[in-house]
N, C-alpha and C positions, 0 to 999 in steps of 0.2 A: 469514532474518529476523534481524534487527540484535539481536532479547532471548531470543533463544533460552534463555542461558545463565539470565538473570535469570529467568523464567520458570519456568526448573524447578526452583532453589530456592523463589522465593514459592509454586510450587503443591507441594513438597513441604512447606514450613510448614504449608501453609490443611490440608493433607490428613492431618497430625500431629492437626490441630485439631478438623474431622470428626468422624475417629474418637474422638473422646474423648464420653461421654454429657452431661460436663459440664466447663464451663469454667475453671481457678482465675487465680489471680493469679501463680499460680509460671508455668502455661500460656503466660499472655501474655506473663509478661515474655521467657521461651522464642521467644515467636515474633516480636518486637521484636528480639531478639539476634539470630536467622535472617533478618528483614528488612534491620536496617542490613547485616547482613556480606552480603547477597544486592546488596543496591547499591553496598554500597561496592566490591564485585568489577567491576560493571559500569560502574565508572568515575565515578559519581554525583559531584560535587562532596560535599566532604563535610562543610560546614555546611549543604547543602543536605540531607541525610541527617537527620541530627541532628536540625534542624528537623520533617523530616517523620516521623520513628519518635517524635519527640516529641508532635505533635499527635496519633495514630492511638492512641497509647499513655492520651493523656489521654483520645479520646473513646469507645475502649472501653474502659476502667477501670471506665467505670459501672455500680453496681451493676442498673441497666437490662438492659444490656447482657450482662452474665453469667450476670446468674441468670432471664434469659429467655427464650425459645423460639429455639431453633437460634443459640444465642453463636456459633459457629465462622463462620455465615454471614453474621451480622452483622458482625464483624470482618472478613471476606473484604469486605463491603458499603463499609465503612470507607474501609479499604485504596483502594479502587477511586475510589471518592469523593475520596481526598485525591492520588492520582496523576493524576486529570482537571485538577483543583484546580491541580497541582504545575506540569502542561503548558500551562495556560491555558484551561480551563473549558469553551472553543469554539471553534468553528474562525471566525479572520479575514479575510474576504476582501480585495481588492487595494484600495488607494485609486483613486477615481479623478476625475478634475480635472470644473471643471465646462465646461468647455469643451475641445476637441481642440487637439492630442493630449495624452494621457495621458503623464507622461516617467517611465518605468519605471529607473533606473541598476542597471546590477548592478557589484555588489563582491566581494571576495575576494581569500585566496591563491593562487598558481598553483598548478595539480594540484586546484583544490577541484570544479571541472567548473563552470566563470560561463559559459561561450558555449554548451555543450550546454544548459545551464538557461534558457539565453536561448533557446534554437532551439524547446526544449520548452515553454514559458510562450507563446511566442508560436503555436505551435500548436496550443495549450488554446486562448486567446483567438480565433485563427480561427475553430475548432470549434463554440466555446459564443457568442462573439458578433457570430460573422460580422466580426470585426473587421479591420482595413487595418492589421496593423503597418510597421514603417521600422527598422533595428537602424545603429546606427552604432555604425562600427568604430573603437573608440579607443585600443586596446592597440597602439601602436604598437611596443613591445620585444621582446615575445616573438616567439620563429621562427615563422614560417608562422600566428600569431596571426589574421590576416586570411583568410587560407584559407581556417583554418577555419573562422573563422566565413561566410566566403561558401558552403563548403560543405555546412555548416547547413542554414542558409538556400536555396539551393539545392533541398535535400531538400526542405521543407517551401513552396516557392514564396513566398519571401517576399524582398523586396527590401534592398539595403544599402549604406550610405551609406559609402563609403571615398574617403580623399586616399592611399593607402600609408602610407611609413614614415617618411618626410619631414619631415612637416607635425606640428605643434604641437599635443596633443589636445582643448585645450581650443578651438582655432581649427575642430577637425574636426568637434567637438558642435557650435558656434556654428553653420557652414554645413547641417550635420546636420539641424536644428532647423527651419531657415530651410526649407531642400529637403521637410520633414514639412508645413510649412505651406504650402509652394506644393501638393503633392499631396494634401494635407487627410486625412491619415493620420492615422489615430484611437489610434493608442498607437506611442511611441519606444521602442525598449531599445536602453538605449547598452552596449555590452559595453566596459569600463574596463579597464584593465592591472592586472595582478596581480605580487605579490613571492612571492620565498621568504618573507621573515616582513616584519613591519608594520615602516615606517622612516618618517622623515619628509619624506625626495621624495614616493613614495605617498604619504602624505595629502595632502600638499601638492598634489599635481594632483587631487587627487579632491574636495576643499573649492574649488579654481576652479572643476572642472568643477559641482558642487554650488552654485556661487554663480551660475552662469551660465544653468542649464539649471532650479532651481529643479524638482526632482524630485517627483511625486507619487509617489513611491516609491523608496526605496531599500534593496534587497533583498541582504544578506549571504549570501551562497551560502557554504555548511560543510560539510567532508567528515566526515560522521561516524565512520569508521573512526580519524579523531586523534584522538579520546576527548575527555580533560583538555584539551586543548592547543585543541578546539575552540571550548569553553566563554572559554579567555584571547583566542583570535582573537576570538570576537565581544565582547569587554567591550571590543577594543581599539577597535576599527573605531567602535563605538558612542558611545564616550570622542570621539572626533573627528570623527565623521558624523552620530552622530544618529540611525541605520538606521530604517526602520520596519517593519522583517520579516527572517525568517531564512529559510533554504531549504535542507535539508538532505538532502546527496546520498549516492550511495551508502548508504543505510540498510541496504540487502538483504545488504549485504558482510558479511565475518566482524567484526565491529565487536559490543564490548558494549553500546552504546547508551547509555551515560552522559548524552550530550552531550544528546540530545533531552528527556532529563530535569531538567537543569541550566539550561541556554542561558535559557530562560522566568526561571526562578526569579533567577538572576543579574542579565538585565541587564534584565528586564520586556519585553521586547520579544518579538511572537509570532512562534512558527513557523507560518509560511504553508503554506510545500509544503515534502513530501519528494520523494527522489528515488528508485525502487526499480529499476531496470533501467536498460538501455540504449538501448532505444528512444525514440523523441519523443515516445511515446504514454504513455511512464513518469513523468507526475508527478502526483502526487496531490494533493488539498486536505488540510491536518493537522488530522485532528480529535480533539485530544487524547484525549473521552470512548471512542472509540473506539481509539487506540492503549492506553489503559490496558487496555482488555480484554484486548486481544490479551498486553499482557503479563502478564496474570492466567491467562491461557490460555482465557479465557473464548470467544476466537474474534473475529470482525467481519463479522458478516450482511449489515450495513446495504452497510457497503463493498465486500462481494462481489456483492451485489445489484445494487449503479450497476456494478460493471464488468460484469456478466452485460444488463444493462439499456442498456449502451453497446456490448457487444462481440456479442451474438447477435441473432439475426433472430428476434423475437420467435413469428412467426406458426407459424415451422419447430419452436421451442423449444413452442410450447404444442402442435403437431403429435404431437411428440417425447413430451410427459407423455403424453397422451390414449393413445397406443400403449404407454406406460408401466404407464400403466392399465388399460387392458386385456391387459395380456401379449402385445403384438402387437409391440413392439419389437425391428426385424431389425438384420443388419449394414449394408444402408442408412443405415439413423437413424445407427447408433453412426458411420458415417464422418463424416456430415454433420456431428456433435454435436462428433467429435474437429475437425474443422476449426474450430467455432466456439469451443469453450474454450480453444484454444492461442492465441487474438486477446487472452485474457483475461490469457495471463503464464503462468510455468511452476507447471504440475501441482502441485508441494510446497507451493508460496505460497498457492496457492486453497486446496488443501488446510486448512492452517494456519489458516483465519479461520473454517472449521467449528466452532463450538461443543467444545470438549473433545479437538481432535482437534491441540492444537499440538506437545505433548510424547506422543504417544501414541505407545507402542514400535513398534508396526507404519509409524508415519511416521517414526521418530527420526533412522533415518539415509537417508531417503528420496529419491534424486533419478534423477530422471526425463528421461534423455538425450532430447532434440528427435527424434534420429533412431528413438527407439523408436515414435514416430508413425508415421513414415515406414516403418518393418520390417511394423506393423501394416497399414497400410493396404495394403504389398504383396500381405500374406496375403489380404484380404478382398478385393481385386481379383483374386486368382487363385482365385476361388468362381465357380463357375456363378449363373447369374440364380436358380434353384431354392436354393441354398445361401444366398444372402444372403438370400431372403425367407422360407426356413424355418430359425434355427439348430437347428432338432433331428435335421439331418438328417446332423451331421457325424459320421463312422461313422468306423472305423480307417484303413480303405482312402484313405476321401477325405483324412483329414486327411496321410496320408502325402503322398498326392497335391499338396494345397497347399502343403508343405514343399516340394517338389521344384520346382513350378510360381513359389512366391516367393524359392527360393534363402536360406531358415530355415531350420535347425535344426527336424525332428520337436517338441522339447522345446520350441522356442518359439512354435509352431502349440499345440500343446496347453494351454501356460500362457494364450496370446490368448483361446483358449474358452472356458477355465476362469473367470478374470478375468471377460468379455464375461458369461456366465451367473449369476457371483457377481451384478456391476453388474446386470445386468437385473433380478434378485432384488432388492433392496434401494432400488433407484430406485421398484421399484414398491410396495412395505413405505412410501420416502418420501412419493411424490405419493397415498397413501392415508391419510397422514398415522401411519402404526405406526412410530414412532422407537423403541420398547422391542422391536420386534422385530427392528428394524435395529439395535441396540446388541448384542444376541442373537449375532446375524452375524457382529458385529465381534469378539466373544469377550469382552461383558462391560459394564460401565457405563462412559460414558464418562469419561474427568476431571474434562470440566465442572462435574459434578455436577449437583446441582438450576438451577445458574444455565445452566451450558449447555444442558439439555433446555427450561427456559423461554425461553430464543433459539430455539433449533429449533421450539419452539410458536409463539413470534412471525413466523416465516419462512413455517412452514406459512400462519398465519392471512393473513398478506401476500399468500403465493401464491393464498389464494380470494378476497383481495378484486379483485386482482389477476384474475383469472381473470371475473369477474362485472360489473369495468368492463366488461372486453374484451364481454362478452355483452350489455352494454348500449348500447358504441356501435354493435355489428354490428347491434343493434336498431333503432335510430336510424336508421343509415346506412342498412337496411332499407325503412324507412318514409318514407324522403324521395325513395326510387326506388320 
């Protein structure tokens, strides 16, 4: 995750502040000095900084605020409040024409990832609104430019409008367009040629193509590992396009995340979607309220929830509690389960949006090779039918046995059970709703502190409302057979 870094300065401030009984003014000014230098590290534009250690600084100063019940967490409150603020308040979604098609242009440097962004937004748009995209090819310079993107697209079953390398790109959208309306395609994305850095032939074809195609959206894809240099790309693009959205890729990379801090504040323009993987399936909606937590360390429920809500089969996952519940949870379940959370992203990531658990030492240096799924599920497939459906029956003998049987290491058959037994334990402490006795588990109170156990209560309460739809449409659906 792109704020790793920033992160665990801001939660080593807030946790200076905690601990104190009481708040002073030497305190704050303390933790305003540990804020800017925490962002200015992270690449933060830095009147953008200024600006914001300014305002947090004036609206905990108050004597409200200090000398009344839990200062440290009000400040932390603060803080949170003015980085939603910083990012754009709310997440925006895409314009769209009132009539078809929708003409989506994507822009950028080359290297910032515009045709995978393109592959990706239109596979969102499939997914969520059954939509008919059209992608025409307009980067006519770059090598294999076309390819790719046919490749893309390919992947994802979606068709594309190319003349080669020949033809004129502004001539190529014109026909582009034409061909969208003959087959009554409900959104274009024109994938545009990219520079090393901004000149004025690029813009130049990009304001024809923009005068021609009359865009309901025009989306600045940015690689957020340039930092600084992300923030001057979109001011530039903006200065001569107009943009009406950002999208910003590679987030997940080693990158201090400045940009996504900045980019809002600089040029007003929103961040739409990030980019966190590789997949097609990797773009999210930017909801600012939501990345501030994350980089509070606060966690992100909400957005663990829609991927767990998009990526598992509900009926198996409530299956899965209920046997949770009851202590009846075999290595069945756990295959199924590892099958469905690896749809969700890697292991660290989900991890990370747990409430308290983003800097927590036991994750710190955390990562979780793909193929360890794979080791695991060897081992559990070399169980007898009696083995999977009772774990307590894994004795020395036997586990030697399944070592040999999955071609593991003894030491990594026993770590698997260890693990699988810890997890059975504490899943069932969660779907009971005892978080103080799963913090117990984990060796201690989480980071979060108070805000992250009030997520984890919010999650809980979700999960029984959640649970009690469920009981009411089975109701329903009951009663009409």
């Amino acid at each position: 995750m792109a704020f790793e870094g920033l992160t665990e300065r801001l939660q080593k401030a807030m946790e200076k502040l905690r601990r104190k009984p009481k708040v002073t003014e030497e305190d704050l000014r303390e933790t305003m000095r540990e804020i800017r230098m925490a962002l200015l590290e992270a690449d933060v534009n830095f009147k953008v900084v200024k600006d914001f250690v300014k305002t947090v600084r004036q609206k905990a100063a108050g004597a409200e605020v200090l000398k009344g019940l839990n200062p440290a967490q009000q400040i932390v409150k603060i803080v949170d409040e003015q980085l939603t603020e910083l990012m754009g308040q709310e997440a925006v979604p895409l314009n769209k024409a009132d009539h078809i098609p929708t003409v989506i242009m994507m822009v950028g440097l080359q290297g910032a990832g515009k045709t995978t962004t393109a592959g990706k937004l239109a596979k969102r748009l499939k997914e969520e609104q059954h939509a008919r995209p059209l992608f025409i090819a307009a980067d006519v310079y770059r090598p294999a430019a076309i390819t790719q993107l046919q490749q893309v697209a390919d992947s994802i079953d979606v068709p594309v409008f190319q003349k080669g390398t020949d033809e004129n790109p502004v001539q190529i959208v014109k026909e582009g367009l034409a061909k969208a309306h003959e087959d009554k395609n409900d959104y274009v994305i024109i994938d545009t040629a990219g520079r090393l850095q901004i000149d004025e032939t690029l813009m130049n074809e990009l304001a024809q193509i923009k005068e021609l195609a009359h865009p309901d959206e025009i989306l600045l894809v940015v690689d957020a590992m340039t930092g600084q240099n992300a923030v001057n790309t979109a001011q530039g693009f903006d200065d001569k396009l107009d943009i009406t959205g950002v999208v910003l890729t590679k987030l997940d990379g080693d990158t201090r995340g400045g940009a996504a801090m900045s980019i809002r504040a600089v040029t007003g323009k929103p961040i739409k979607f990030v980019g966190e993987g590789e997949k097609m399936s990797d773009l999210d909606v930017f909801h600012p309220d939501r990345m501030a937590s994350r980089i509070l360390g606060m966690g992100d429920m909400l957005t663990l929830i829609e991927k767990a809500q998009k990526n598992v089969d509900e009926e198996q996952a409530q299956e899965a509690m209920d046997k949770m519940r009851a202590n009846e949870f075999d290595y069945n379940d756990f295959v199924a389960q590892l099958d469905q959370v690896t749809k969700m992203g890697p292991m660290e990531n989900i991890m990370k949006m747990i409430p308290g658990m983003a800097n927590n030492p036991a994750l710190k240096n955390m990562h979780m090779d793909p193929k360890t799924f794979v080791h695991i599920k060897a081992i559990i497939q070399s169980m007898t039918p009696a083995e999977r459906e009772d774990p307590d029956l894994m004795s020395p003998s036997r586990r030697r046995r399944l070592a040999a049987g999955s071609g593991r290491p003894i030491v990594e058959v026993n770590r698997m059970i260890k693990q699988f037994n810890q997890m059975r334990k504490m899943m069932k402490q969660i779907t009971n709703g005892n978080f103080g006795a799963m913090q117990n588990m984990m060796g201690g109170a989480m980071p979060g502190g108070k805000m992250g156990q009030m997520a984890m209560n919010r999650m809980a309460r979700k999960m029984k409302k959640d649970k009690m739809k469920r009981i009411k449409k089975l109701r329903r659906l009951r009663r009409k057979h």
